[in-house]
C-alpha positions in Angstrom: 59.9 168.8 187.7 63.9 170.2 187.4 65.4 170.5 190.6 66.6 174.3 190.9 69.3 174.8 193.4 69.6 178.0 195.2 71.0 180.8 193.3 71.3 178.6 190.1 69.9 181.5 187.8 72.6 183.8 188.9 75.4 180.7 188.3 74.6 180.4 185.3 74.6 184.1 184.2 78.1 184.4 185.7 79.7 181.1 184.2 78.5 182.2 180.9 79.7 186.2 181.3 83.1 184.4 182.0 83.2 182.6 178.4 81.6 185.0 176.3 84.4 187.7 177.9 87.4 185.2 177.4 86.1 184.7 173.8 85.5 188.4 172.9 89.3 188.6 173.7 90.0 187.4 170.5 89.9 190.1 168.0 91.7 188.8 165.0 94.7 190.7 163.8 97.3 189.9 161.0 99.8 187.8 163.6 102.0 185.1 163.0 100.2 181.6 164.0 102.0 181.4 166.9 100.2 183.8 168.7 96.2 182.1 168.2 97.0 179.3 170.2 97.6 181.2 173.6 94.2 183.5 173.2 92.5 179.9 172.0 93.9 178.4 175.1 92.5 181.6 177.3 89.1 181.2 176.5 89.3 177.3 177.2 90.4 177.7 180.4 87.4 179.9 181.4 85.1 177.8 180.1 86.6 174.6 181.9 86.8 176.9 185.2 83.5 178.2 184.7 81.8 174.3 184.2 83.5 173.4 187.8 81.4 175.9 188.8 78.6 174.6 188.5 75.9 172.4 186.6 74.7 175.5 184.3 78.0 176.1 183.9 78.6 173.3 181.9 75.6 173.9 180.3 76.8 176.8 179.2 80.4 175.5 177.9 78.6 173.0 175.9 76.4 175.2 174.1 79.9 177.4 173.5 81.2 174.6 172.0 78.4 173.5 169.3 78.7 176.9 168.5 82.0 176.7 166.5 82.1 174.5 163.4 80.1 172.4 161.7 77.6 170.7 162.7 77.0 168.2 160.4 80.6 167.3 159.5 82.2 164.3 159.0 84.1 162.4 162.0 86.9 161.9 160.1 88.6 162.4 156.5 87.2 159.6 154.5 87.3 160.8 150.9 88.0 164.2 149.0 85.6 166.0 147.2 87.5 165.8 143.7 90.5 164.9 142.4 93.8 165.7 143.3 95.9 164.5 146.6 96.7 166.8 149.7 100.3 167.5 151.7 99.3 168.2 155.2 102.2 169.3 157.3 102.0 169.0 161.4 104.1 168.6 164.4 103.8 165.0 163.9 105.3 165.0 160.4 104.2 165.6 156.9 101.5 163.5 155.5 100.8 162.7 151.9 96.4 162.3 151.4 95.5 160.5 148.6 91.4 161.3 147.0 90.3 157.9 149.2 91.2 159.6 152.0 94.1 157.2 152.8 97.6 158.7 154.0 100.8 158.2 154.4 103.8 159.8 156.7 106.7 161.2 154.6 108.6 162.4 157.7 109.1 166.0 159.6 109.9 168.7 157.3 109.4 172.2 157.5 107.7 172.8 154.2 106.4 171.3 151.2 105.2 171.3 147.9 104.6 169.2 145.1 106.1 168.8 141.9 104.1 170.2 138.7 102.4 166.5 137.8 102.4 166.0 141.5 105.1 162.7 141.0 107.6 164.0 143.6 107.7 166.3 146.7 110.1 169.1 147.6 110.0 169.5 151.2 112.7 171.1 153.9 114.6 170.5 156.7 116.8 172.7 159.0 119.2 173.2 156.9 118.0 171.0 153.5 116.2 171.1 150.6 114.8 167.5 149.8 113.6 166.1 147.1 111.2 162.5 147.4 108.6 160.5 146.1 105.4 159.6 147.5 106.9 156.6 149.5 109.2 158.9 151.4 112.4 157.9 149.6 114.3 160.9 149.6 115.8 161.1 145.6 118.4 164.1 146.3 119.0 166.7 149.0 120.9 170.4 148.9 122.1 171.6 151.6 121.5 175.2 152.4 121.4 177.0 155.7 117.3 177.5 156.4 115.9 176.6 153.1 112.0 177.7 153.4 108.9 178.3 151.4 109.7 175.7 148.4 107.3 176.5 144.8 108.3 173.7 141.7 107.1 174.3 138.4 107.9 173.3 134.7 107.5 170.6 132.6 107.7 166.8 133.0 111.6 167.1 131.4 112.4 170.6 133.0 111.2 171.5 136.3 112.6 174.5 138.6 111.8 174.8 142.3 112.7 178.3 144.1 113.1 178.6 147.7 114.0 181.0 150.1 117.5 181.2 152.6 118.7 183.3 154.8 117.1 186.0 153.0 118.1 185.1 149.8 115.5 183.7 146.9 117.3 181.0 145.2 116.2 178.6 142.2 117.3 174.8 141.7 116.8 172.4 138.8 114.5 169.7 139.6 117.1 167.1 140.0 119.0 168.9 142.5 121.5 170.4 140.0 121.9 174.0 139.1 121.6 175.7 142.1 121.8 179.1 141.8 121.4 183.1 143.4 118.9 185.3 142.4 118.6 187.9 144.6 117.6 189.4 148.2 113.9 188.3 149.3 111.7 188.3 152.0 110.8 185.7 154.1 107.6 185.2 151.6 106.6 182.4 149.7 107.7 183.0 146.1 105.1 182.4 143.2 105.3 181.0 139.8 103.6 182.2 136.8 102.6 180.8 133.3 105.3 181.3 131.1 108.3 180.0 133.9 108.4 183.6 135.6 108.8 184.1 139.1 107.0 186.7 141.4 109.0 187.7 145.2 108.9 190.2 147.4 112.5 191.6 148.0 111.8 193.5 151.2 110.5 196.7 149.4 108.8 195.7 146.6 107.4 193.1 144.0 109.9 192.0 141.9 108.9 189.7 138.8 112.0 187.6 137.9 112.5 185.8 134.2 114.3 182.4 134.6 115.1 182.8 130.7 117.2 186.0 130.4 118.0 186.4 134.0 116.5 189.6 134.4 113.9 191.6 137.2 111.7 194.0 137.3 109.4 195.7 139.4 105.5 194.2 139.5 102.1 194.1 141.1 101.4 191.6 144.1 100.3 188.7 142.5 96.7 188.3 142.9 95.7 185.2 145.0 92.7 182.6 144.0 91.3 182.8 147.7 92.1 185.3 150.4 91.5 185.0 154.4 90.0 187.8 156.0 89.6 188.4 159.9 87.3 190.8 162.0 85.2 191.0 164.7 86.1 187.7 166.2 85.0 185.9 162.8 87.2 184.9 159.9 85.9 184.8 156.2 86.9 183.4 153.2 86.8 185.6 150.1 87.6 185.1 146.1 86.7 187.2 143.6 85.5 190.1 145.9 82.8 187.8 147.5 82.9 185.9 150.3 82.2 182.2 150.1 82.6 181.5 153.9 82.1 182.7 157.7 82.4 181.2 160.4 83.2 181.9 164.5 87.2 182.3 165.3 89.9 181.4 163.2 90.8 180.3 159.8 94.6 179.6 159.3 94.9 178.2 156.0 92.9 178.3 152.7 94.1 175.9 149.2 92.5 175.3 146.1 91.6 172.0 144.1 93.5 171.1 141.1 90.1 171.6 139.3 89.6 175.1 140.7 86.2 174.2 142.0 86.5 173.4 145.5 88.4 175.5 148.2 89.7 173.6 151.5 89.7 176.1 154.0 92.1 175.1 157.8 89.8 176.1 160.6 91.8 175.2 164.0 89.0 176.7 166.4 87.0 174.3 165.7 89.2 171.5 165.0 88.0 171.2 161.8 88.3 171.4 157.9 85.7 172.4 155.6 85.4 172.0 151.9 83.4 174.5 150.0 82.2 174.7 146.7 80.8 178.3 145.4 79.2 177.1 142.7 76.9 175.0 142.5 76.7 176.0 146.7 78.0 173.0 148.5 80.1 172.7 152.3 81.0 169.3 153.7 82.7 169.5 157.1 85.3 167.0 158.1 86.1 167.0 162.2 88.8 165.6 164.8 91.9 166.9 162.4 94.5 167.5 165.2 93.7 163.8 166.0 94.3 162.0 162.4 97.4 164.4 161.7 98.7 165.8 164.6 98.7 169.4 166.1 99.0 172.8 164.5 97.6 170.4 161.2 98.1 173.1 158.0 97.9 172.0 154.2 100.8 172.6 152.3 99.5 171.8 148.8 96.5 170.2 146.3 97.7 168.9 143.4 96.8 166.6 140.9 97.1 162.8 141.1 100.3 161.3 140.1 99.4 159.1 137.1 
């Protein structure tokens, strides 16, 4: 027979309206990701006050905890689904992930993206735009004064990377030549499109720019293979008007495979990153990510293998 200490019923009811109060604080809103972290930290102080407590307490905390994530996930990154190779930037550096699951530190950058035939990186520094390979040698750097947001595109023989500084959106060749103005943007990643256009958001509106003849117009927001979507103290992931994935808290960070099939979706409440792929329906969980890569762990891109 369980022991039952005096008043343990009513313990346990107050150690677990502590916790699900702390957690119900965090209504999900379109902030920067600065500001998860401190509501995060809230609600795991409560618990860890509320298991001091008392034995149901911690009780309690545990079954809070198994409730965020999944379950069944891997302990650690030991392959990727498919193809390709990730850029996983942290405050321990940026990491390059090859499809074995091996890795490799390139240094601490701000940003970073891969070249179109993913044989170089283009990543940024306080006040530099590099350019390496995936050994970390740095090939060229540009100084500029708070490069951010770095997209490359083109060909093997003519590549173009556009960037962001100081609110201004500027494009480079992909040898570190060329350098030139475009125009005022905002502080929003610029995207490329087939035929070597350029979409950006110029503090007012969409502007679509042609690399050819020089020339902008106005556009639509370009439409985005995966979207993140928060409410209600859940975050979901949706494409195509349908979404692919729930789960408890908060998702910071959603990228696509080179083949399209599988998304790779950042979930930092739970410590965790979960692959999914819609169709044919399959989710494989991979845990313990702010221990293999360091804190505030965010992928920066999923390209293709370099040959």
């Amino acid at each position: 027979m369980r022991f039952v200490a005096p008043q343990e019923h009513e313990a346990e009811e107050r150690a677990w309206a502590v916790v699900s109060a702390a957690y119900a604080e965090r209504e999900p809103v379109a902030w920067p990701r600065r500001h998860w972290q401190p509501l995060v930290a809230a609600a795991v102080v409560a618990a860890v006050v509320a298991a001091a407590l008392s034995q149901p307490g911690r009780s309690v905390v545990h079954s809070f905890r198994k409730a965020v994530g999944i379950e069944t996930a891997e302990p650690v990154l030991f392959s990727l689904p498919t193809r390709g190779e990730l850029l996983v930037n942290s405050r321990s550096g940026l990491w390059l992930v090859r499809p074995d699951g091996s890795k490799r530190r390139l240094g601490r950058y701000r940003d970073a993206t891969f070249s179109p035939h993913g044989l170089f990186v283009a990543a940024t520094r306080a006040n530099q735009l590099v350019a390496l390979d995936p050994k970390a040698h740095v090939r060229w750097e540009l100084a500029r004064p708070a490069p951010r947001f770095p997209a490359w595109t083109g060909t093997r023989m003519d590549t173009r990377i556009a960037y962001l500084s100081r609110g201004r959106l500027r494009i480079v060749a992909g040898d570190g030549t060329g350098d030139r103005l475009v125009g005022p943007a905002a502080l929003i990643p610029p995207t490329w499109l087939p035929g070597r256009k350029l979409v950006y958001f110029d503090g007012h509106r969409w502007m679509v720019y042609n690399v050819t003849s020089g020339s902008a117009r106005r556009t639509t927001p370009p439409r985005e293979a995966a979207t993140i979507r928060r409410r209600a103290g859940q975050s979901e992931v949706v494409t195509g008007g349908r979404v692919v994935f729930r789960g408890t808290g908060i998702f910071d960070s959603v990228a696509l495979s080179p083949d399209g099939r599988w998304l790779l979706v950042s979930w930092p409440t739970a410590n965790q990153w979960v692959f999914i792929r819609p169709q044919p329906r399959k989710i494989v969980g991979v845990s313990r990510i702010t221990q293999q890569f360091g804190r505030d762990a965010r992928v920066e891109d999923w390209c293709c293998a370099a040959p």
